[in-house]
SEDREN-927108 format. One record per residue (C-alpha): x, y, z; residue in one letter. Coordinates in pm, 1 decimal. Each point is the difference from the previous one (the first is absolute). Example, Ala and Ser with C-alpha at 12.3 -4.5 7.8 and 13.67 -1.06 7.14 Angstrom:
BEGIN
     east    north       up rest
   1230.0   -450.0    780.0    A
    137.0    344.0    -66.0    S
! end
This chain:
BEGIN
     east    north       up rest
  11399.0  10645.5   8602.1    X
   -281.1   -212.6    -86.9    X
   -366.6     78.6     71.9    X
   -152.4   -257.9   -211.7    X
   -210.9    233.9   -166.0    X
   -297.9   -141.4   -236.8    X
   -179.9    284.8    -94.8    X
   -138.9   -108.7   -304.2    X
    -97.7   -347.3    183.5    X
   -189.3    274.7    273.8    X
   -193.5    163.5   -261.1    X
   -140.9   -269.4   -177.0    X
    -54.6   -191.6    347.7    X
   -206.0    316.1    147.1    X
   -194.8     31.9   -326.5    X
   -109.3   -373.6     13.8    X
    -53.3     46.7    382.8    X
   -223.3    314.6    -65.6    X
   -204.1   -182.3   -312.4    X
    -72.6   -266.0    262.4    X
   -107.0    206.7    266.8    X
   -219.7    283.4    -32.1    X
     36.1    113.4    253.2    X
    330.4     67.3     20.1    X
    168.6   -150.7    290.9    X
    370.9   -156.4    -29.2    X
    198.9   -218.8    186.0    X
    276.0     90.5    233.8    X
    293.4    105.3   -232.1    X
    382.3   -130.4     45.1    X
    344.1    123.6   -108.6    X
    357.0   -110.3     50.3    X
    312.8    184.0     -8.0    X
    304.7   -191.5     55.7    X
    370.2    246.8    -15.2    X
    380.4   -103.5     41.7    X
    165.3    137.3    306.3    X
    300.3   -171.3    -23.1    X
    288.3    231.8    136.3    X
    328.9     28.8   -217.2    X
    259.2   -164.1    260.7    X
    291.9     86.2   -235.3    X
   -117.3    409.3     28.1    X
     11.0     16.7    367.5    X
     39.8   -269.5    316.1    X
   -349.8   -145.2     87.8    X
    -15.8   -182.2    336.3    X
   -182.5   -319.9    -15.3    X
   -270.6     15.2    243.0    X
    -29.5   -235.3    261.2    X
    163.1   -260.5    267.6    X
    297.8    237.9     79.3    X
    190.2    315.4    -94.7    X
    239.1     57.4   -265.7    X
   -137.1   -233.1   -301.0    X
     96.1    214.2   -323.0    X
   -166.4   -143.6   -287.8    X
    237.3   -113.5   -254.4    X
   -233.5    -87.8   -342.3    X
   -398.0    -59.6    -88.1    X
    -90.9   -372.0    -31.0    X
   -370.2    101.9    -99.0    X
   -189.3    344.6     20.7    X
   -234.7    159.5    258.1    X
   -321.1    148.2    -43.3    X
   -258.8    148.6    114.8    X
   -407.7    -79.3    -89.6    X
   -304.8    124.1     33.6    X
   -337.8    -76.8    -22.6    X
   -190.4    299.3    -40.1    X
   -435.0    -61.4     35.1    X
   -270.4    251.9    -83.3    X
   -358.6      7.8    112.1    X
   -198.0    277.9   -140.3    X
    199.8    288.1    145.6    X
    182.0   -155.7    284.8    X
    360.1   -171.1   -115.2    X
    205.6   -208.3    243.4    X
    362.6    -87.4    -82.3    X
    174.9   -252.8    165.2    X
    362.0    -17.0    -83.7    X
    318.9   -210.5     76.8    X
    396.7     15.7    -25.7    X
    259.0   -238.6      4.3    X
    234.5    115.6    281.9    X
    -14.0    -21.0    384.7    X
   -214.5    269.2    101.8    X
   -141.5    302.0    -48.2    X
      8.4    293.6    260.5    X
   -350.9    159.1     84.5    X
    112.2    312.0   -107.3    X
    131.2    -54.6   -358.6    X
   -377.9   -152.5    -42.5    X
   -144.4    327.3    107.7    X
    218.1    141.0   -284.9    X
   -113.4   -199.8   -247.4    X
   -367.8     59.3     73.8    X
     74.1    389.5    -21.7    X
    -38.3    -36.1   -377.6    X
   -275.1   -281.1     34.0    X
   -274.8    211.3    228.7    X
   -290.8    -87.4   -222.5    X
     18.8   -315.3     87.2    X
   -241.3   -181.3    309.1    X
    314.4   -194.7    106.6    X
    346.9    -63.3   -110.4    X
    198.3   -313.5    166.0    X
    312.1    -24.1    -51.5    X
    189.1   -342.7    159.4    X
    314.6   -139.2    -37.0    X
    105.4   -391.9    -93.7    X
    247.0    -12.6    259.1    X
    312.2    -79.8   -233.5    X
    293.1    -81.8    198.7    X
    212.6     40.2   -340.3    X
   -108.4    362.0   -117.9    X
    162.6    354.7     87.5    X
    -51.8    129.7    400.4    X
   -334.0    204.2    -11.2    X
    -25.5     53.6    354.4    X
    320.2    120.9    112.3    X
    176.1   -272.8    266.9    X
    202.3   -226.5   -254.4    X
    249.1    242.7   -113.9    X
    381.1    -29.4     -4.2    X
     -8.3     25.1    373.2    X
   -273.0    -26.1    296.1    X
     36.7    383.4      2.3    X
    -56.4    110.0   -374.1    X
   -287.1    -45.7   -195.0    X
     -0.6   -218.1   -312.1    X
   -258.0    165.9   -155.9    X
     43.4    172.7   -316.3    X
   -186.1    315.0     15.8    X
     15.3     48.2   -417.2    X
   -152.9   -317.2    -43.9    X
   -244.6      7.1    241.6    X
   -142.9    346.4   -210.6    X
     31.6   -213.5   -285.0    X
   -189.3   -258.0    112.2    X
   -303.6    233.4    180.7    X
    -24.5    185.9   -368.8    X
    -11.4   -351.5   -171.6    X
   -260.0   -145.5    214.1    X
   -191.2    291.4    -17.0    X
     10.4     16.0   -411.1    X
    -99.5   -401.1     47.1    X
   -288.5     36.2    136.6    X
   -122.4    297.6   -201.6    X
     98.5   -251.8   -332.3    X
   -186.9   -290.7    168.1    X
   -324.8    266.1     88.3    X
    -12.8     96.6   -377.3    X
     24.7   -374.9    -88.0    X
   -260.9   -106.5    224.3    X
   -302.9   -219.3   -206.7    X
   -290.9   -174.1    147.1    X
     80.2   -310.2    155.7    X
   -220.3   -318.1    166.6    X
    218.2   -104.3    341.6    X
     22.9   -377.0    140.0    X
    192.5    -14.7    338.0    X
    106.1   -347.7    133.1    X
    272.4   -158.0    234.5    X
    274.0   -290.3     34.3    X
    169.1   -158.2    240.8    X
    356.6   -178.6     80.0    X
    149.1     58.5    308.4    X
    290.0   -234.5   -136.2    X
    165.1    330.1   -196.4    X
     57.2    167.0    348.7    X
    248.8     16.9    285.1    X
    -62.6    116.1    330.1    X
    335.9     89.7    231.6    X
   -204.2    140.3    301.2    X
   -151.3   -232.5    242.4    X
   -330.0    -17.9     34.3    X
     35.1    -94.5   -370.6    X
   -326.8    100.2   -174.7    X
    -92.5     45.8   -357.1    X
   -204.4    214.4   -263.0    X
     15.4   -296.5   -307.6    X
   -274.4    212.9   -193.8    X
     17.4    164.3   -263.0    X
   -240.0    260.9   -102.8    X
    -54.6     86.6   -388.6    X
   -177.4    228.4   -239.0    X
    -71.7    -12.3   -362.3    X
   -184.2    222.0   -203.4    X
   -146.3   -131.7   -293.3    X
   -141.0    177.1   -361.2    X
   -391.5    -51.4     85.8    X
    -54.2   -109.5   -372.4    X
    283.6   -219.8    -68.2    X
    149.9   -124.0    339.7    X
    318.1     66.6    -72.9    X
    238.2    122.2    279.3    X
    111.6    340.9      8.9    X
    156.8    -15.9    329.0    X
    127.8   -159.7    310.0    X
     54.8    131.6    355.0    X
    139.5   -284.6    249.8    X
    102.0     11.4    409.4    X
    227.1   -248.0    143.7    X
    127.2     -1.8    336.6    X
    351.5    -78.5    -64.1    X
    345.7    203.7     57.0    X
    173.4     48.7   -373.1    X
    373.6    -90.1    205.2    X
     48.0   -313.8   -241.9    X
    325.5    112.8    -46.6    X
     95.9     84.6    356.2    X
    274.5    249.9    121.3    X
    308.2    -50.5   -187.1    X
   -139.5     70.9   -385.3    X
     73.3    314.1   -112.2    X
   -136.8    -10.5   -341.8    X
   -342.9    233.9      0.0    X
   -314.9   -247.8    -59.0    X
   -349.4     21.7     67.4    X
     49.7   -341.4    167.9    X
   -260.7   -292.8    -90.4    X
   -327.4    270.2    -31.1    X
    205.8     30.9   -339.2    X
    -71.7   -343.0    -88.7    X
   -322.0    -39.5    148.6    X
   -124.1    334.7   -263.9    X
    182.2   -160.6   -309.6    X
   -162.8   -325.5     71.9    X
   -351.9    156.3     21.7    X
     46.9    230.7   -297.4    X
    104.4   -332.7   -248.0    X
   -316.6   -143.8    150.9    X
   -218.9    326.9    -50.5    X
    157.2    202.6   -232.9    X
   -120.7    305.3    231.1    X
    175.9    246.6    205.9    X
     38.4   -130.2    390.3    X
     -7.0    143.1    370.6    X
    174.8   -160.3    253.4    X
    -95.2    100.4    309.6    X
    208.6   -128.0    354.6    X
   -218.8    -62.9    291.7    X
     41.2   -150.2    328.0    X
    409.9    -95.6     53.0    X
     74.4     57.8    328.6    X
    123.8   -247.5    244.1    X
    194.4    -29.2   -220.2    X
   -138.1   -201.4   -341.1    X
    239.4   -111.7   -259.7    X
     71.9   -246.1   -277.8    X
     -2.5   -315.5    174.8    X
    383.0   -200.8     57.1    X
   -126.0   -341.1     11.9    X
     77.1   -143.1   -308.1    X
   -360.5    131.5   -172.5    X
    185.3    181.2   -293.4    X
    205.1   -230.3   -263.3    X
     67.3     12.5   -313.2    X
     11.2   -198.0   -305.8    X
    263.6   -206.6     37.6    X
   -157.1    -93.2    343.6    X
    215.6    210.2    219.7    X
   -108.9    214.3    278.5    X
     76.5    316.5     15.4    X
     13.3    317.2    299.1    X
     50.4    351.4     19.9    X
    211.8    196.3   -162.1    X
     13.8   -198.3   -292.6    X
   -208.8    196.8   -314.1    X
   -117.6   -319.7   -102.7    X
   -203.1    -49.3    310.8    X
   -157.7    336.8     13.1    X
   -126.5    -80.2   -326.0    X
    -97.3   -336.0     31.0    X
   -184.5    148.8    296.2    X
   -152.8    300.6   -125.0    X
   -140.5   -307.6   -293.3    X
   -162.4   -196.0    249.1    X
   -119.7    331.4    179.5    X
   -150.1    120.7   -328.0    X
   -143.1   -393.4    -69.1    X
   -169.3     70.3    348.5    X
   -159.7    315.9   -147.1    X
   -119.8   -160.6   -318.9    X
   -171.4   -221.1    233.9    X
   -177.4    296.7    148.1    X
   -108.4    138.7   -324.2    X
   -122.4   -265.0   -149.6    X
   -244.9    -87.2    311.8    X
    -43.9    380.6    -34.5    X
   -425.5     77.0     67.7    X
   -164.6    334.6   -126.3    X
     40.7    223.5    295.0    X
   -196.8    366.4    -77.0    X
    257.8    337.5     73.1    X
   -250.8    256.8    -59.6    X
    -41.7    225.0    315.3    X
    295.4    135.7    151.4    X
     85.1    112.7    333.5    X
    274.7     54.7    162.8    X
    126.1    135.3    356.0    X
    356.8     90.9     13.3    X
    162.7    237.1    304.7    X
    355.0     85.0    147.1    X
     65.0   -151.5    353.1    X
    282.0      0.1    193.3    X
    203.6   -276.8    193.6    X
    250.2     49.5    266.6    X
    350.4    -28.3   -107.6    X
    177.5   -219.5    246.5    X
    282.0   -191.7   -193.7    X
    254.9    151.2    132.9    X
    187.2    -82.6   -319.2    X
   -218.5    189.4   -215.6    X
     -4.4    296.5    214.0    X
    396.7     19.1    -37.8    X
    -39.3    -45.8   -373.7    X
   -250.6    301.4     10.3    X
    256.9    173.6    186.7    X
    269.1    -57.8   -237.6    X
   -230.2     64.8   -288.3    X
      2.5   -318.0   -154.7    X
   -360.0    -50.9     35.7    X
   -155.5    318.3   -158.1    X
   -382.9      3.1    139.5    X
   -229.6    214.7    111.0    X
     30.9    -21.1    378.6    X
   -335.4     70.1    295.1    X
      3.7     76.3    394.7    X
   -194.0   -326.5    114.5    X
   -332.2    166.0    103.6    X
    -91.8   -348.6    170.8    X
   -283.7      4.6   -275.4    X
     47.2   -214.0   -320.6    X
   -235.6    172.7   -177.9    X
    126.3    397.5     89.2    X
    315.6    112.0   -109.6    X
    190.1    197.3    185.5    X
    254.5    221.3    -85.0    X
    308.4    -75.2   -256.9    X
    288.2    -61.0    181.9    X
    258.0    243.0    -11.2    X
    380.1     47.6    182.1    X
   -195.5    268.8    231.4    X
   -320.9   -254.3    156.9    X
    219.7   -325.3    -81.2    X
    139.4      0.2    365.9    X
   -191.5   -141.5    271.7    X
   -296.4   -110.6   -241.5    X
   -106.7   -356.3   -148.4    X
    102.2     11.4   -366.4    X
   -297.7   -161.6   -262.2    X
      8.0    -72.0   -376.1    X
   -286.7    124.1   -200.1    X
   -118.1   -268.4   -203.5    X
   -371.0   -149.3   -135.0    X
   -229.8   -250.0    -43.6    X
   -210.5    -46.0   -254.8    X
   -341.7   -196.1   -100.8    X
   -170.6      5.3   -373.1    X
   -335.5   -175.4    -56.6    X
    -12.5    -52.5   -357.7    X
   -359.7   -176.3    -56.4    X
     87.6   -329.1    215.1    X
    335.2     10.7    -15.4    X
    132.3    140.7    334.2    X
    391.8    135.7     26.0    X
    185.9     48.9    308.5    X
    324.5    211.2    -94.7    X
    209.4    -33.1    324.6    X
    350.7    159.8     11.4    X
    250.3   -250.7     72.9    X
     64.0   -388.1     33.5    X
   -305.9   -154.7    131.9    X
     30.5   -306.1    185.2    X
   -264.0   -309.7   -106.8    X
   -110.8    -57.1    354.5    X
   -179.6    361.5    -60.7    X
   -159.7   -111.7   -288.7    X
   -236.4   -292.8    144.4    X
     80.2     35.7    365.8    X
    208.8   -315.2    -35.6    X
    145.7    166.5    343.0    X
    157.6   -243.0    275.6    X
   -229.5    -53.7    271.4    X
    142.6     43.1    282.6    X
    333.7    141.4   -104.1    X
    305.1   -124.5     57.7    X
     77.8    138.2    378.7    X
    279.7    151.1    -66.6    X
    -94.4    240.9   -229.7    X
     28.8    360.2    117.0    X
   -369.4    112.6    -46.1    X
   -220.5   -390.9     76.0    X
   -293.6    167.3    144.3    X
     11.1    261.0   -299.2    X
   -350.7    -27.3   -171.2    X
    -35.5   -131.3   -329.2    X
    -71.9    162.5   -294.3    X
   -297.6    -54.7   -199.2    X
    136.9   -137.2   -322.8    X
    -39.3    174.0   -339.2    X
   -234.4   -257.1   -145.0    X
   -177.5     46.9    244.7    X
    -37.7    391.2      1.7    X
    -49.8    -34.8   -367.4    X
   -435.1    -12.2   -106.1    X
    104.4   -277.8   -236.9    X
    228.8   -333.8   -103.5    X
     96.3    155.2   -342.4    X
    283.9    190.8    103.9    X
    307.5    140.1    -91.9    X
    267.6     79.4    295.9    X
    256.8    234.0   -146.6    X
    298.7     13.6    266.4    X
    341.1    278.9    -65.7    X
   -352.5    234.1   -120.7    X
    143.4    338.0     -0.6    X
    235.1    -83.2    258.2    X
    270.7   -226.1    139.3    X
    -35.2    -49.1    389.7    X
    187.7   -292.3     22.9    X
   -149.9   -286.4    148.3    X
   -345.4      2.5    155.6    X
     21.7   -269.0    273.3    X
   -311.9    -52.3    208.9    X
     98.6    173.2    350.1    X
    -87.7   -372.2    201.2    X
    346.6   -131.3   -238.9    X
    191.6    302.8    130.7    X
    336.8   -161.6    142.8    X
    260.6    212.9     55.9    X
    130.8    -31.3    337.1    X
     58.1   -280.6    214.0    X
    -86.7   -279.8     58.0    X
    -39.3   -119.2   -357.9    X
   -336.5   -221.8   -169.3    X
      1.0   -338.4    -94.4    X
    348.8    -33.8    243.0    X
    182.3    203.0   -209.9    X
    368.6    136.5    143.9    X
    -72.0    305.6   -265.0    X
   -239.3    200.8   -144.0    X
   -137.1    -61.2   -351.6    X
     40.4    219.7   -283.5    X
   -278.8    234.2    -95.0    X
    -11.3    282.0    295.8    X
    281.4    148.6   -101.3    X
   -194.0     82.4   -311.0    X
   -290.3    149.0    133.8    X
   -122.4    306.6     93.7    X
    -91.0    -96.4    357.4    X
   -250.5   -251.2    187.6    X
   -270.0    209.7    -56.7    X
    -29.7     18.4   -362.2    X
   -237.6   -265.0    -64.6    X
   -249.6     96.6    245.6    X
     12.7    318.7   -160.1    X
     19.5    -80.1   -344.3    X
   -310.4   -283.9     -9.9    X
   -165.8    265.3    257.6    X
     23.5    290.0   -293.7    X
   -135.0   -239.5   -266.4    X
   -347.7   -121.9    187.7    X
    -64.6    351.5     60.9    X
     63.8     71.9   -404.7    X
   -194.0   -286.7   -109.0    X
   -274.6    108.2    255.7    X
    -20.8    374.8   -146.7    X
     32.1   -145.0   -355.2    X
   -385.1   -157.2     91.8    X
    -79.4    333.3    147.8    X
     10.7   -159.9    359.6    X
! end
């Protein structure tokens, strides 16, 4: 495990910092913790998460990590953390933050690697045993909680710059109405006396599948590459951070990716997820280096469990069977009250409901909305269509407000898998499930089947106005 500890750098920096200000005030402080959580396939079978059931891994191509950026204001710390697999369950985040309770607010999110070991439960050997290795997965809490300890005792003062680029051109939409997020957000953090970067945290809105359903060699998919290429440019530890990928974004198939003898290349082929992660990670330079001061001090965050109606009837049979292992509600018909955990005894007759959360953190004017699944762009500028297509199930639905719009500012960071995996968020006007079909379609699309129910969005972007609005003490 690294931490990237400087702590002779620290001292020095905090003695010039103090010599220059009487008074004593510092700047926000930053530390990274980066760990390797690659499972041994050769000790036990791990099941390749993702697309279908029965994927056994057979080798590592590259390794998997998890990161952390851990920041400190005064008294109040913040860490917001990130692994390369699938998903992570809300529970096994409430067992990490067990042994993190001094903390104001621990995020933990998930990249969304199609190519890393089942950590929710429904890609195992068969649709009715879980592929989740329950070893590992206490592995992997204790090693992310020792990570962000490292990357607290590393943290040094640090000046921030946040900035944004744009190319729609690196993604794929396979859901009509097609819509895109293009942006992507960045952070550095900067030495205040030299400029030199001691950090990166990035979001991009894109699903790390590069290498599609048939590989079965464990990768962290192109995030890999897109890291390693901003670590040669920076020579600084890196967050990468996945954000809004439902509907279902991926590495574009139009010929955008070649390489250098000229030929284009698609997915499943390693040499397109890197060549994509690259031009993902060029993207990011971009944002850096456009990067403007942005200040972090002040912290506030508003975090709560909610609960949303289960009604995939898929994932209530994997429940069931065991195979997904989560804490289970009675649907109280309130979001906001949960009611009580589901058990064999109240389970008959009564609505079943996940307990998940949502999440906002105000760090100066930098606003984070940590939302617990796949998060579809139309909900992030209200790029909704207007009027629907009329044969969607719910056209009259109302829409909801979109995050940038619930969030008190444009310098933003939208975290999506935060301490959850929901499955796709679709806005409930794009709900199509039963006949007759949108756009003249003789089937459904894909992207209900992976999602909680129609009324998770309303729910979800509900919960996080009313955190954002007690964060400001509204």
């Amino acid at each position: 495990m690294r931490a990237w500890i400087v702590c002779v750098w620290g001292t020095l920096l905090y003695c010039s910092l103090l010599a220059a200000n009487p008074a004593g005030a510092l700047a926000v402080e930053a530390g990274f913790g980066e760990v390797d959580i690659t499972p041994d396939v050769k000790a036990k079978p791990v099941w390749v998460a993702g697309y279908g059931q029965n994927r056994k891994a057979t080798d590592v191509h590259d390794p998997l990590y998890a990161r952390c950026v851990v920041l400190k204001d005064g008294d109040q710390k913040i860490a917001l953390a990130v692994a390369d697999v699938v998903g992570l369950q809300y529970d096994t985040v409430l067992e990490i933050r067990k042994e993190l309770s001094d903390f104001a607010y621990v995020m933990v999110s998930a990249t969304h690697n199609h190519e890393g070991p089942d950590t929710v439960g429904i890609w195992g050997p068969s649709f009715n045993k879980s592929g989740v290795d329950q070893e590992w997965m206490k592995r992997f809490v204790q090693q992310t909680v020792e990570m962000i300890r490292a990357a607290e005792k590393s943290a040094v003062p640090v000046k921030a710059s946040y900035g944004t680029a744009e190319d729609d051109t690196l993604l794929r939409d396979s859901r009509e109405p097609y819509v895109y997020d293009g942006v992507l957000r960045a952070l550095k953090f900067a030495d205040p006396a030299s400029g030199k970067v001691l950090g990166v945290a990035v979001q991009w809105n894109c699903h790390p599948e590069a290498m599609g359903g048939s590989n079965t060699s464990i990768t962290a998919d192109f995030p890999y590459a897109t890291v390693q290429t901003l670590k040669e440019k920076y020579d600084c530890p890196v967050v990468y951070f996945t954000g809004p990928v439902g509907g279902l974004m991926a590495p574009p198939r139009d010929k955008r990716i070649k390489n250098a003898a000229g030929e284009f290349l698609g997915e499943g082929d390693f040499e397109f997820c890197r060549l994509y992660g690259v031009a993902v990670g060029e993207l990011a330079i971009k944002a850096v280096e456009t990067a403007e001061p942005i200040d972090l001090s002040g912290f506030a965050v508003s975090a709560k469990a909610i609960s949303v109606p289960l009604a995939n009837k898929l994932y209530q049979a994997a429940r069931m069977f065991g195979v997904l292992k989560r804490t289970g509600r009675v649907w109280t018909g309130n979001s906001e009250e949960l009611g009580d955990l589901l058990t064999p005894k109240n389970a008959k007759g009564a609505e079943p409901a996940g307990e998940t959360e949502v999440g906002y953190v105000r760090l100066g004017d930098l606003h984070i909305a940590c939302i617990p699944g796949e998060i579809y762009p139309e909900s992030v500028y209200g790029k909704y269509q207007d009027p629907v297509d009329p044969g969607a199930d719910f056209p009259e639905a109302p829409l909801e407000k979109p995050i940038m719009a619930i969030l008190p500012g444009k310098k933003a960071l939208i975290i999506g898998l935060a301490n959850d995996e929901l499955g796709y968020i679709l806005p409930k006007r794009q709900w199509d499930e039963k006949p007759p079909f949108a756009y003249g379609r003789d089937k459904d699309q894909y992207g209900e089947e992976n999602s909680v129910g129609p009324e998770t969005a309303p729910l979800l972007y509900g919960a996080l106005e009313r955190r954002v609005r007690e964060a400001q003490g509204k």
